[in-house]
N, C-alpha and C positions, 0 to 999 in steps of 0.2 A: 055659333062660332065665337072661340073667346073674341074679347076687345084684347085688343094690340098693349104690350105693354113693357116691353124689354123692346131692346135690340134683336134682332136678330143674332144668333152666338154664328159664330165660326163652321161651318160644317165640317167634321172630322173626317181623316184620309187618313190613309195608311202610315203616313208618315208621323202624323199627331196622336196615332192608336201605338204605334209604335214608340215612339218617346214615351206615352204615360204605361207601358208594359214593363219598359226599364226605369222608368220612374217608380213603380208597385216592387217590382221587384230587387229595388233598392234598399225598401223598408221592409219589403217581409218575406217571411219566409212561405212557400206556397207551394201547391200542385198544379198542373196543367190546369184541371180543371179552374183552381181558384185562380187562376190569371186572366181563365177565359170570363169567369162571371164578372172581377172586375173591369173587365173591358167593355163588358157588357151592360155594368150599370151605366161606365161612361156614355157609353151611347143613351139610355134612358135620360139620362137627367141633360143631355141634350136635346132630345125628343122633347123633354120638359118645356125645357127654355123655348126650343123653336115654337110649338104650340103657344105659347103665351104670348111670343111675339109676332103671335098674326100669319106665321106659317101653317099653309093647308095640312089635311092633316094625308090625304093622297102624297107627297110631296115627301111628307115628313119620313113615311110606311118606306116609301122607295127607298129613301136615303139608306135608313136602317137594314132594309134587305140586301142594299149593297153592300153596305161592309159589312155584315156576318161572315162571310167568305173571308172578309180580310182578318177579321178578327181570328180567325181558324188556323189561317195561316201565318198569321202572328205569332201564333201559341205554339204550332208546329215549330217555325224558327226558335222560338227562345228555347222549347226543348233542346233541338238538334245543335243549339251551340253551349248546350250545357248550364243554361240560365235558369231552368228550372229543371228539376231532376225529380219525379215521382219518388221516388226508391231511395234517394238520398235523406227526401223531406220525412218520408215514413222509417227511414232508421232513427233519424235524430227525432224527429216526435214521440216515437215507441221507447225511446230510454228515458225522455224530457218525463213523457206522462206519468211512466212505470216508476220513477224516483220521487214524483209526486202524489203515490197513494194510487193509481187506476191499475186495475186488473188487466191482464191478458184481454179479456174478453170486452172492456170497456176503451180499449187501446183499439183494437180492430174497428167498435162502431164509432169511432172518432176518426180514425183512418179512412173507413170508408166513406162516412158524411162528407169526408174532405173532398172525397172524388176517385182516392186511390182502389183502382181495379184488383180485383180479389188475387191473383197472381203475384202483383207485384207486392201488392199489404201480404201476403202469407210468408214470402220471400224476405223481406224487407225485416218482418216480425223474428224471422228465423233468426237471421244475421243477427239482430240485434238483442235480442233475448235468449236466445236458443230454442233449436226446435223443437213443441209442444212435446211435453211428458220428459222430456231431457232432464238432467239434473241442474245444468244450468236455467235453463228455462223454469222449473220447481224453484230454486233458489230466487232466481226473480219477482215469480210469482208470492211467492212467502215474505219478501221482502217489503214488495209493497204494500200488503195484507198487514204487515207490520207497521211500515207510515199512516196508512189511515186508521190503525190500530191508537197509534199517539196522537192521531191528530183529534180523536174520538175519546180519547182518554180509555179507552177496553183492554182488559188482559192485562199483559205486563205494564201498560202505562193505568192505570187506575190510578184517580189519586188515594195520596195515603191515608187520609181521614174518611176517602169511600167507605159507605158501609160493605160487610163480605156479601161476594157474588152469590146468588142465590139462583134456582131454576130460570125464575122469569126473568131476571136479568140475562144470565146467559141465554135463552131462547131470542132477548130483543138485539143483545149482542152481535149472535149469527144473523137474527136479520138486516141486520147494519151491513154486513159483510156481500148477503146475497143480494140485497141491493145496486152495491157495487161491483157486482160482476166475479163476486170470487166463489169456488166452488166448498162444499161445509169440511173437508178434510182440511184446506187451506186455513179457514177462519178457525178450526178447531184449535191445527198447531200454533196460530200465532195466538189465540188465546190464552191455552196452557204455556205457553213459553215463559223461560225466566225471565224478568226484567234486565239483565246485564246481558245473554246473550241477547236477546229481542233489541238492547241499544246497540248491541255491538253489526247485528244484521244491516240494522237501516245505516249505520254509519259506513259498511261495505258498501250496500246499495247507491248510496248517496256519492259515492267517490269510486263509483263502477265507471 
């Protein structure tokens, strides 16, 4: 059994689970899910606390099993009053990431890491990019293809004392690409692209 060594902290309720849900969700932006894990570490790192200070560890189990249920129904309320939105948080992150260089395909496994259920992320992706094979949706895709393009220095952003592109360069090029989740028709045209259209995409993209 540890030796005693804190205070004893506060035991959390509904109401103190409840303030730090709207306190989380003051500062960030999130999905159900991630409101639930933060609530959930709050509880661990009171687990912590208690433990150290000499509280059993039967006592401790109990506490924690009680409020999972609250913490559930916490996340349900902040849904249903519109304080967390799945579908909101996976618009605005699918145009944040896409303007930042991430693929289609690298947008959806961030999406879902987050928690957002495949329904809502394919929806959400729709709205916000346009739906897959679309033109807007291709335009998106290319765009971004073209931020990581400059941000990597490939294709139309080389610099100008780069020596010219040769085989293996271009071979390392497209790996760069497939890495990031883009498919080789994509990397190809933002490769071959001009440099004035290529700035003129990402400067769409950026102010889409």
């Amino acid at each position: 059994m540890p030796v005693p060594c804190d205070t004893p902290p506060p035991v959390p309720d509904a109401a103190s689970l409840r303030e730090a849900a709207l306190a989380h969700l003051a500062r960030f932006a999130t999905t159900e899910h991630g409101l639930e894990q933060a609530l959930l570490r709050r509880l661990r790192r009171w687990a912590q606390r208690a433990e150290r200070a000499g509280t059993a560890m039967d006592a401790i189990e109990t506490t924690v099993s009680a409020l999972r249920p609250v913490v559930d129904r916490i996340v349900r309320d902040m849904a249903g009053l519109g304080a967390v939105d799945d579908a909101a948080f996976a618009r605005s992150r699918s145009r944040g990431l896409t303007r930042s260089g991430r693929s289609r395909r690298a947008v959806a496994m961030h999406l879902s890491q987050r928690g957002v259920d495949a329904p809502v992320l394919e929806a959400a992706m729709d709205e916000a990019l346009g739906e897959r094979a679309d033109d807007n949706a291709r335009d998106h895709e290319l765009g971004a293809a073209l931020v990581l393009a400059r941000k990597r220095r490939l294709g139309p952003f080389r610099r100008p004392d780069a020596p010219p592109p040769d085989p293996l360069a271009h071979q390392k090029a497209l790996a760069v690409f497939a890495r990031n989740g883009f498919g080789r028709d994509v990397a190809e045209n933002a490769l071959a692209m001009d440099p004035d259209e290529a700035e003129d995409r990402v400067l769409m993209l950026k102010s889409s």
